[in-house]
FIZAVEX-195266 format. One record per residue (C-alpha): residue in one letter; x, y negated, z negated. Coordinates in steps of 0.2 Angstrom, whole numbers, plus 2048, in hexadecimal, padded with zeros to 3 digits. Each point is the difference from the previous one (the first is absolute). Example, Ala and Ser with C-alpha at 12.3 -4.5 7.8 and 13.67 -1.06 7.14 Angstrom:
residues 2
@rest: A	px: 83E	py: 816	pz: 7D9
@rest: S	px: 806	py: 7EF	pz: 803
***
This chain:
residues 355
@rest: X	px: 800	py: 800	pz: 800
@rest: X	px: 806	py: 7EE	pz: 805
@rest: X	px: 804	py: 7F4	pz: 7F1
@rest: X	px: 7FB	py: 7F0	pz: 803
@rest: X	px: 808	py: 7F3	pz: 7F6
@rest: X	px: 7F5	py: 7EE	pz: 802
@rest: X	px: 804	py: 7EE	pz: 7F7
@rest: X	px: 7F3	py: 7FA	pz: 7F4
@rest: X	px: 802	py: 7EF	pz: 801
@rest: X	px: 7FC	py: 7F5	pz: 7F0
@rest: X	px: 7FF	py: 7EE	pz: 7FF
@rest: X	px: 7F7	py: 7F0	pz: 7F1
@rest: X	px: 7FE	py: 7F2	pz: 809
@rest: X	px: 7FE	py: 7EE	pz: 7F6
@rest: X	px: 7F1	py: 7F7	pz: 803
@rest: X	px: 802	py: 7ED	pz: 801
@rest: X	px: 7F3	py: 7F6	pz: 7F6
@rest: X	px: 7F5	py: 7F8	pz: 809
@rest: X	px: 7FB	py: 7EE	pz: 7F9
@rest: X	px: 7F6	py: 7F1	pz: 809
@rest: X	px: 802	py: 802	pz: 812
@rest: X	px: 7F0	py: 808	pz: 803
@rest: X	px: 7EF	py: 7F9	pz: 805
@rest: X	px: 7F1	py: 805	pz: 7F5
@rest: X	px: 7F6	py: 80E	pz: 807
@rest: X	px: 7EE	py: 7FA	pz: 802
@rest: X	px: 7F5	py: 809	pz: 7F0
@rest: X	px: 7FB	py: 812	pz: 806
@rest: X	px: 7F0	py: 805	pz: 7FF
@rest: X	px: 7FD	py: 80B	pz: 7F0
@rest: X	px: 7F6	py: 812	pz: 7FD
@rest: X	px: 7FB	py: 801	pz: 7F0
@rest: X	px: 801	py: 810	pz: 7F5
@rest: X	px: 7F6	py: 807	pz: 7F4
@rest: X	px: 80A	py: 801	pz: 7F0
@rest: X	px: 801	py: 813	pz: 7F7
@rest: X	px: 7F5	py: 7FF	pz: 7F1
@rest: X	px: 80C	py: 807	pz: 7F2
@rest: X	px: 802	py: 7FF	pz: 7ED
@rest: X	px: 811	py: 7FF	pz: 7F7
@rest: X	px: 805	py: 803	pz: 7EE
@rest: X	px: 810	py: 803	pz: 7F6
@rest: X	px: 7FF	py: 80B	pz: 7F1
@rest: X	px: 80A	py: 7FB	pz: 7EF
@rest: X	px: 80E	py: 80E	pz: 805
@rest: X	px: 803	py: 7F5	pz: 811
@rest: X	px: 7F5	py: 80B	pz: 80C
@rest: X	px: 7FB	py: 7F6	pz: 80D
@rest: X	px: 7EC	py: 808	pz: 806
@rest: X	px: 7FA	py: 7FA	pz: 813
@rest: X	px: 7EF	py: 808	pz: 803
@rest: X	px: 7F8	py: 801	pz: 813
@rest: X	px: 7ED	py: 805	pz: 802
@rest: X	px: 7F9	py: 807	pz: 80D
@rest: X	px: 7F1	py: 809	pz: 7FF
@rest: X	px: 7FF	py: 803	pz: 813
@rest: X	px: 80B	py: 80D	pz: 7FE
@rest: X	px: 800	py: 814	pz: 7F7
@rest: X	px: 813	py: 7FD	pz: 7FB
@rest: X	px: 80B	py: 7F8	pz: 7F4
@rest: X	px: 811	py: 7FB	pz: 803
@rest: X	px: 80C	py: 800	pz: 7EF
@rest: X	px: 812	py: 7F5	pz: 804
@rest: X	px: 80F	py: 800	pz: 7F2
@rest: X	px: 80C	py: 7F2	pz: 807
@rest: X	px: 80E	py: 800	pz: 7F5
@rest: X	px: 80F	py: 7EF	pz: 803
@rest: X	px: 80D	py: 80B	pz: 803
@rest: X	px: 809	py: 805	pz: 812
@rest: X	px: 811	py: 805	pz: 804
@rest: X	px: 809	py: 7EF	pz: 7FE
@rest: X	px: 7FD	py: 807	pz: 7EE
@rest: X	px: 80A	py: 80F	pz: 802
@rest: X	px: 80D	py: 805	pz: 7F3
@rest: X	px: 813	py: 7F9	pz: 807
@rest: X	px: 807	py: 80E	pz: 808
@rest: X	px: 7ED	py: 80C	pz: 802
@rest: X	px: 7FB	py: 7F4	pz: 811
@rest: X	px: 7F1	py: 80C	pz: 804
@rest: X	px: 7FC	py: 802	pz: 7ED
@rest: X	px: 7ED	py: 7F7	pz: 801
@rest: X	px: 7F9	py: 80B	pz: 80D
@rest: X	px: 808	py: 80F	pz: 7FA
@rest: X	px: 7F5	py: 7FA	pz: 7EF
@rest: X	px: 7F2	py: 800	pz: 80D
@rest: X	px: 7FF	py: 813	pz: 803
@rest: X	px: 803	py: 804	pz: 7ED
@rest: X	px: 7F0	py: 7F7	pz: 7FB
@rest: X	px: 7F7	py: 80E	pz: 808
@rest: X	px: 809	py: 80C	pz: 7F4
@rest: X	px: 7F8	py: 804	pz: 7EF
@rest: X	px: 7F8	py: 7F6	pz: 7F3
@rest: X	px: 7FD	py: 804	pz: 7EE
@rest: X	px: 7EE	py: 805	pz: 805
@rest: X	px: 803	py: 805	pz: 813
@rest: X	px: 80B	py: 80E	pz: 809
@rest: X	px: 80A	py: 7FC	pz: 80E
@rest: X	px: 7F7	py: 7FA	pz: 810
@rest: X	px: 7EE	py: 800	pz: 7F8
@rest: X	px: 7FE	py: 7EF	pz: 808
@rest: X	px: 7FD	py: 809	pz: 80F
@rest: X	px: 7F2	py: 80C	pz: 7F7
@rest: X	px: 7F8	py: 7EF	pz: 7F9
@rest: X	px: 7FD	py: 7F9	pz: 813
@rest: X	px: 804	py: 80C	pz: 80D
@rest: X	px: 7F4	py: 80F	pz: 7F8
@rest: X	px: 7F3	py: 7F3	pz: 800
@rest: X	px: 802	py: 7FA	pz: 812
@rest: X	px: 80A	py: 7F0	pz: 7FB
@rest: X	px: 813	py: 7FA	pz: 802
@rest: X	px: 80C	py: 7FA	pz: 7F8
@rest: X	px: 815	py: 7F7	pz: 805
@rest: X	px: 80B	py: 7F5	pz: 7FA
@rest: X	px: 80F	py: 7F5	pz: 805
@rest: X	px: 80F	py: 7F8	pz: 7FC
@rest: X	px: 807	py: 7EE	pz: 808
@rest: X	px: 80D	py: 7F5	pz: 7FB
@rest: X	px: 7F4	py: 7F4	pz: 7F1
@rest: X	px: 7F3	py: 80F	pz: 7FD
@rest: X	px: 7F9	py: 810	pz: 800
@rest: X	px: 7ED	py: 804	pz: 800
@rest: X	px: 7F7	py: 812	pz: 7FD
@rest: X	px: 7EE	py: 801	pz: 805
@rest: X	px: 7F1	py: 80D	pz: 804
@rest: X	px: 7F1	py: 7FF	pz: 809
@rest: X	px: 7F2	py: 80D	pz: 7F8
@rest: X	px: 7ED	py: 802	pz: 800
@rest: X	px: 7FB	py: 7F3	pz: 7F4
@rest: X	px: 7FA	py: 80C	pz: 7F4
@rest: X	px: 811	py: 804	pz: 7FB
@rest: X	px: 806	py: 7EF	pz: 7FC
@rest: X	px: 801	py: 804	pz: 7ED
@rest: X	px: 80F	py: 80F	pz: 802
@rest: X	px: 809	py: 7F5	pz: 80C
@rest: X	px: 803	py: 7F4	pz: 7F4
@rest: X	px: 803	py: 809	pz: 7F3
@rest: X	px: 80E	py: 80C	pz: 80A
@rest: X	px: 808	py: 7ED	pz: 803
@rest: X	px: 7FE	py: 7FC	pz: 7EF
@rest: X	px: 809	py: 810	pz: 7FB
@rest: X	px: 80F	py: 7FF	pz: 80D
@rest: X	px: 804	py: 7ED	pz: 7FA
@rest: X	px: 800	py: 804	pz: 7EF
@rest: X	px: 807	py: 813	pz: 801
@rest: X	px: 808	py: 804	pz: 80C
@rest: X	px: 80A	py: 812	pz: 7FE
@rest: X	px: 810	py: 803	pz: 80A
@rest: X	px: 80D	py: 810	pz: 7FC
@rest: X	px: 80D	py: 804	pz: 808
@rest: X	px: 7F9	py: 80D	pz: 80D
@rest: X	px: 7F2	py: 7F4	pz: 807
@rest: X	px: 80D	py: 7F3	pz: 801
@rest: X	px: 80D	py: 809	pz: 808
@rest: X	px: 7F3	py: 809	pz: 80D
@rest: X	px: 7F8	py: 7EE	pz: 803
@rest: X	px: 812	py: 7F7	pz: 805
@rest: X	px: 803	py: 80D	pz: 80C
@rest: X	px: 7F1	py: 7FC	pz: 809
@rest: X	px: 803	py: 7EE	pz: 7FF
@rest: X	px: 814	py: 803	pz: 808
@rest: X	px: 7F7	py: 80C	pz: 80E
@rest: X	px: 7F5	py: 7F1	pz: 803
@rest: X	px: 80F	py: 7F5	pz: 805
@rest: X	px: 808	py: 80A	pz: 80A
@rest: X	px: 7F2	py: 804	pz: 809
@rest: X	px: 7F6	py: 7F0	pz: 802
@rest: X	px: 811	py: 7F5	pz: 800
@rest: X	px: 811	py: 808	pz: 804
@rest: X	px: 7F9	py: 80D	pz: 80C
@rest: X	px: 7F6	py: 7F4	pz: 809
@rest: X	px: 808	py: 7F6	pz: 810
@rest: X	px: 7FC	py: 7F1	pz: 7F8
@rest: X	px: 7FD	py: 805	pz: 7F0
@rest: X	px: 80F	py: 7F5	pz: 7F7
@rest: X	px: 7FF	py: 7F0	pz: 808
@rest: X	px: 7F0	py: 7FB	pz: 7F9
@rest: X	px: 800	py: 809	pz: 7F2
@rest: X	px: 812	py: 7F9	pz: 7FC
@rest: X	px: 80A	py: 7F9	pz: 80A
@rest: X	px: 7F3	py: 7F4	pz: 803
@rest: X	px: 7FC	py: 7FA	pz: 7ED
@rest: X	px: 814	py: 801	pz: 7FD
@rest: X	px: 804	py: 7F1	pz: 80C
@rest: X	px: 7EF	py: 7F7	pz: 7FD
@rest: X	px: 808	py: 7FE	pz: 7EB
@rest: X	px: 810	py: 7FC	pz: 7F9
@rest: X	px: 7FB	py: 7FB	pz: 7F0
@rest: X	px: 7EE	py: 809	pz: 7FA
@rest: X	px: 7FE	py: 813	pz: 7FE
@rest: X	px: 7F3	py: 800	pz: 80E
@rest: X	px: 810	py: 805	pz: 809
@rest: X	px: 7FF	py: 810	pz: 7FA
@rest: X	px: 7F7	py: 80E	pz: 808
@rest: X	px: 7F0	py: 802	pz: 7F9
@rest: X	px: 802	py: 814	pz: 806
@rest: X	px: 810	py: 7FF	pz: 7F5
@rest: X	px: 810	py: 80C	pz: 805
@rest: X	px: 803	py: 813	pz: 7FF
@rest: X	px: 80E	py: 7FB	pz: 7F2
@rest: X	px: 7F7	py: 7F4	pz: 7F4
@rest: X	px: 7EE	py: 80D	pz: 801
@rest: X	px: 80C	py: 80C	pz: 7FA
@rest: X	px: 809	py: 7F7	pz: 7F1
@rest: X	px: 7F1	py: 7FC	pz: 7FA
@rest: X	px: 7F9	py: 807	pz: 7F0
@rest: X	px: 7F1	py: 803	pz: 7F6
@rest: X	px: 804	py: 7F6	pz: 7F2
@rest: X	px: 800	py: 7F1	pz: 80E
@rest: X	px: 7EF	py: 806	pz: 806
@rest: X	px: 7F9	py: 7FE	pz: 7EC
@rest: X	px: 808	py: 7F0	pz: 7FF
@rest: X	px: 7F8	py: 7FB	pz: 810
@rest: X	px: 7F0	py: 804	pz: 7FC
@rest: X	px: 801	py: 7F9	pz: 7EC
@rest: X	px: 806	py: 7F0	pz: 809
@rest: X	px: 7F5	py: 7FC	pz: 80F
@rest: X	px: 7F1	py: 80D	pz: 7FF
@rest: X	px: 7F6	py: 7F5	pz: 7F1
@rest: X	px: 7F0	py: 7F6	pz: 801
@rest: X	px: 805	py: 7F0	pz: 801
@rest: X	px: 80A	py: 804	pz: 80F
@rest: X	px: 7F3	py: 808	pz: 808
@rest: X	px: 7EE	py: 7FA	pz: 809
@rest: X	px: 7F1	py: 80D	pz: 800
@rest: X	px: 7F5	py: 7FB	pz: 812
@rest: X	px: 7F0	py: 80A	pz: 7FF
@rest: X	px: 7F5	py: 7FE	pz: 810
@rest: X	px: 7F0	py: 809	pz: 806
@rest: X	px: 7EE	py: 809	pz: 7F9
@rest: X	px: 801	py: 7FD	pz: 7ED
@rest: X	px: 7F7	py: 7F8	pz: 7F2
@rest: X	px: 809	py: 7F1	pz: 7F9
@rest: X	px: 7FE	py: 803	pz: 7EF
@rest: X	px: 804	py: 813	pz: 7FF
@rest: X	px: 80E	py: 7FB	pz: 808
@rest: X	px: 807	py: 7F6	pz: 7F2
@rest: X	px: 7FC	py: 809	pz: 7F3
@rest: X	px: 80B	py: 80E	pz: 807
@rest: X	px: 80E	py: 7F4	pz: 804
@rest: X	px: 800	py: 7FD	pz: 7EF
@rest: X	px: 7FF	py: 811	pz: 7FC
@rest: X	px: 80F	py: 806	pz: 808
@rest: X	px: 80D	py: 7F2	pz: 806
@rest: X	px: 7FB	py: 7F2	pz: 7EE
@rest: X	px: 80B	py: 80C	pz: 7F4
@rest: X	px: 80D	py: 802	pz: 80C
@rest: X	px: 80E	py: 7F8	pz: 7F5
@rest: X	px: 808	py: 7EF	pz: 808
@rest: X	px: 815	py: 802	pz: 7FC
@rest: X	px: 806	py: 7F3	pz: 7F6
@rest: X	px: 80F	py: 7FE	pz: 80D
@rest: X	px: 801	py: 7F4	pz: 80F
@rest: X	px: 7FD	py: 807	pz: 80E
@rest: X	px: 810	py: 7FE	pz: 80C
@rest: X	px: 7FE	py: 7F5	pz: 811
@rest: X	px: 80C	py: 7FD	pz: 80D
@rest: X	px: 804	py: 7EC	pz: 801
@rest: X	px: 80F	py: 802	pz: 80D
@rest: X	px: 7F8	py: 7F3	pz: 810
@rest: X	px: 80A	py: 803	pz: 810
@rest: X	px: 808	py: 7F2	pz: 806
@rest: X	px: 7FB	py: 7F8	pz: 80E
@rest: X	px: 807	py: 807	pz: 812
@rest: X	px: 80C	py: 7F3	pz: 807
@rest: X	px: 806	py: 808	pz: 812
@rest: X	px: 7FC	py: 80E	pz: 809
@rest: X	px: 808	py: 811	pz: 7FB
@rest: X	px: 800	py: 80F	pz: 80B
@rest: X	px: 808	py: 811	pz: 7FE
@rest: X	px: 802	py: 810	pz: 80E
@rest: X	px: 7FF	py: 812	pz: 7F9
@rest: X	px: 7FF	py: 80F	pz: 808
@rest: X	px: 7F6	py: 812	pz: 7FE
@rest: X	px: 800	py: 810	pz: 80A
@rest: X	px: 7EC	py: 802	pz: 800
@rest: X	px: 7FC	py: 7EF	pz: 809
@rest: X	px: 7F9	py: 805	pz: 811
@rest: X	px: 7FF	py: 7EC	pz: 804
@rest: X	px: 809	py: 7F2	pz: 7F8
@rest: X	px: 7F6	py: 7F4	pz: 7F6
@rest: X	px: 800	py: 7F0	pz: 7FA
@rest: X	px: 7FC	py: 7F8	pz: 7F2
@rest: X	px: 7FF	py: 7EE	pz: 7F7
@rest: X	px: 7F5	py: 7F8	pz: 7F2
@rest: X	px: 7FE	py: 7EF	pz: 7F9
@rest: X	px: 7FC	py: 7FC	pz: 7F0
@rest: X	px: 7F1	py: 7FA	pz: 7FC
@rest: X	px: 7F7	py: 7FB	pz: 7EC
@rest: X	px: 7F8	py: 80C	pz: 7F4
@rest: X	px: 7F2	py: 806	pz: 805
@rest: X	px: 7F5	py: 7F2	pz: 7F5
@rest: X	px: 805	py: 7F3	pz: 80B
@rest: X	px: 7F4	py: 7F4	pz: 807
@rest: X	px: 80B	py: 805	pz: 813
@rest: X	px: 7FB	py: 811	pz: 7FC
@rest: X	px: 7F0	py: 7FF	pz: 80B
@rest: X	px: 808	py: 7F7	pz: 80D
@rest: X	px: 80D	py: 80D	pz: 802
@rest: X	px: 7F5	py: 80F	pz: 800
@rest: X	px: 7F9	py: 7F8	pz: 80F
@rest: X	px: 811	py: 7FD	pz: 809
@rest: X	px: 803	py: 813	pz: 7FD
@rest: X	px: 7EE	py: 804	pz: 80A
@rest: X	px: 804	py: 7F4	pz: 80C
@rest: X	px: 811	py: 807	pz: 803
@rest: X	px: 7FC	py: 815	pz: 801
@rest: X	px: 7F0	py: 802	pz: 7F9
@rest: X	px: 7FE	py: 80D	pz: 811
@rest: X	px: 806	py: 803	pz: 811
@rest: X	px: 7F9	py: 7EE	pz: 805
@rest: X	px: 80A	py: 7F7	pz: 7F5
@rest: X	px: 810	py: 7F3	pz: 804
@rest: X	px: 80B	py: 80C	pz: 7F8
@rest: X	px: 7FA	py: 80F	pz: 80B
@rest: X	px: 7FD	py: 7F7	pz: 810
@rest: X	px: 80F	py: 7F8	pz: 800
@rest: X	px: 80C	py: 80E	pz: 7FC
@rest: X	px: 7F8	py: 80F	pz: 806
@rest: X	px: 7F7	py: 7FB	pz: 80F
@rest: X	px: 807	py: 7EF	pz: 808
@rest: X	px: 812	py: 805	pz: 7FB
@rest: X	px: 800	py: 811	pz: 800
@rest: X	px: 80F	py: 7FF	pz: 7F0
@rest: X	px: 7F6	py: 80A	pz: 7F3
@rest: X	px: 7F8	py: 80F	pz: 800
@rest: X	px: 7F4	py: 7FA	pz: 7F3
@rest: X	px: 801	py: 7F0	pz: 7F5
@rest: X	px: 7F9	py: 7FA	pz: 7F0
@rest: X	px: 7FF	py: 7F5	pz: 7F1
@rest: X	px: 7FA	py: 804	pz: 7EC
@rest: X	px: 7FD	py: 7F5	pz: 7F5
@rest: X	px: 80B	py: 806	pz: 7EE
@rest: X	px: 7F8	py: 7F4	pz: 7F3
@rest: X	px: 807	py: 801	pz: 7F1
@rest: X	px: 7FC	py: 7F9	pz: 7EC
@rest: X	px: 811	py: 7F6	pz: 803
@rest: X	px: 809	py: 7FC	pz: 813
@rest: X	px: 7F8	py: 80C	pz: 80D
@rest: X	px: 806	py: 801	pz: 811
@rest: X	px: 7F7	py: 801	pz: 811
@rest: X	px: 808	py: 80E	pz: 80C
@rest: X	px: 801	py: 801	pz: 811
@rest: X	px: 806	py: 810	pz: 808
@rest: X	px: 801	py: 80A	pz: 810
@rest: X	px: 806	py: 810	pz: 80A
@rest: X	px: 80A	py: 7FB	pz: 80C
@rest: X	px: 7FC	py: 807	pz: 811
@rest: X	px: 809	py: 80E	pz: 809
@rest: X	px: 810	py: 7F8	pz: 808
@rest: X	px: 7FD	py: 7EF	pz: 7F7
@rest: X	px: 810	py: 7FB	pz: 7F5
@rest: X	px: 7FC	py: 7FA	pz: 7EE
@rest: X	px: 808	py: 7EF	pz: 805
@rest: X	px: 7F0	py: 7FD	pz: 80B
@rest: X	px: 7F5	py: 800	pz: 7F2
***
């Protein structure tokens, strides 16, 4: 079989601020939106409680979002917060491992979770009659969570088979996944791979996953989004049935305060892989956190640039230039400095340089 060895090109670009030069667009006409009718409250332990009612529907939805991703990871454990992910589905003091799939696929439900950079959220989806053990097995897993040794060790290896399929077996598995967010930072711990390394999963241990948990898996840290078919006040009475004595720690829980500086010139790096059929390219821009007033804005520059096979993106590289093979952008926002990315496959023939 022919090796074929293709450049992934890399660059971050500098944006230059644009102040005063522009005319005032003429006021856009506006749609207007029906709000979601929701009710919040926080609980003495820190629990913060969103309810969503809909009683168009058979189903209830149960969402645990807890403020803590992979920038949170352990120095040296990069990969430590979604490795967490896949033990919360291990035992509890009051449920065997897996049984959060009995509770909502035996009853035709679902249930997922997922790990970014600033968070990770768990939720089901379940016939609404069964609200009441769902949240009492999330109750269970935030306050008791069991791990020993063997689930621990089982559950890594699943996690390490999950890199080096989905990452380092795929053609272009690492640039996105890190080479991408290693050149977008050089100073905030989004620079590591959210995926983490086969090394760092292995050094870690399970007195790192009990510290994790003690220190980020608490009520205060977490919010509790419960949407769909139920009756307000049941529902709060067995909020405070199962999360309310949940213990708040005394400790402060741990935040990341490093800010990236800002990017001053345009960086760009070649590196080269055996499995790349094509070579790509790749640059970003960094743009504010995602509660920036400009979010909105960008989110329609993105659309406008690949949202399709129509767009300027695809239309220009794919079709009128016939450079890329395919072409697109994402949007990567972020708690602190996100980036917009731009990427494409180069076409057969096409040198990287044309990109």
């Amino acid at each position: 079989m022919r090796l074929f060895r293709a450049a992934l090109l890399l660059g971050v670009a500098a944006l230059p601020t644009l102040a005063g030069a522009q005319t005032a667009p003429s006021p856009a006409r506006t749609e207007s939106v029906k709000p979601i009718d929701f009710t919040t409250r926080t609980l003495p332990n820190g629990l913060r409680v969103y309810a969503i009612r809909d009683t168009t529907t058979p189903n209830v939805s149960v969402q645990v979002w807890y403020d803590v991703g992979s920038k949170d990871d352990p120095k040296g454990r990069s990969g430590f917060a979604h490795m967490f992910e896949h033990l919360m589905f291990k035992a509890t003091r009051n449920l065997v491992p897996e049984q959060m799939d009995r509770l909502t696929e035996d009853v035709g439900g679902y249930n997922n979770a997922s790990t970014a950079d600033d968070y990770t959220n768990y939720f089901e989806v379940v016939p609404a009659n069964h609200l009441q053990r769902l949240l009492f097995a999330e109750a269970d897993r935030m306050a008791a969570l069991v791990v020993e040794p063997k689930s621990f060790a089982s559950e890594r290896d699943v996690v390490k088979e999950e890199l080096r399929q989905r990452t380092l077996a795929q053609p272009y598995g690492k640039l996105f996944s890190i080479y991408y967010p290693k050149l977008a930072y050089t100073t905030h711990p989004y620079a590591r791979p959210g995926i983490g390394s086969l090394e760092e999963l292995e050094s870690a241990g399970i007195d790192d996953v009990r510290a994790f948990h003690a220190t980020y898996y608490r009520p205060d840290n977490a919010v509790l989004v419960v949407s769909g078919n139920f009756d307000p006040a049941q529902l709060n009475a067995w909020v405070d049935q199962y999360f309310a004595n949940i213990k708040r720690p005394a400790a402060a829980i741990p935040r990341v305060t490093v800010q990236e500086p800002a990017r001053t010139e345009a960086v760009t790096r070649t590196v080269f892989e055996a499995n790349v059929p094509l070579p790509a390219v790749l640059i970003s821009y960094h743009i504010p956190p995602e509660r920036s007033a400009d979010t909105p804005a960008i989110m329609v520059l993105n659309a406008i640039l690949s949202a399709g096979e129509s767009s300027r993106l695809y239309e220009d590289l794919v079709y009128r230039d016939q450079l890329a093979q395919s072409a697109s952008t994402f949007l990567d926002t972020k708690q602190s400095t996100g980036n917009l990315v731009a990427y494409a496959m180069m076409a057969g023939g096409k040198p990287v340089a044309e990109g």
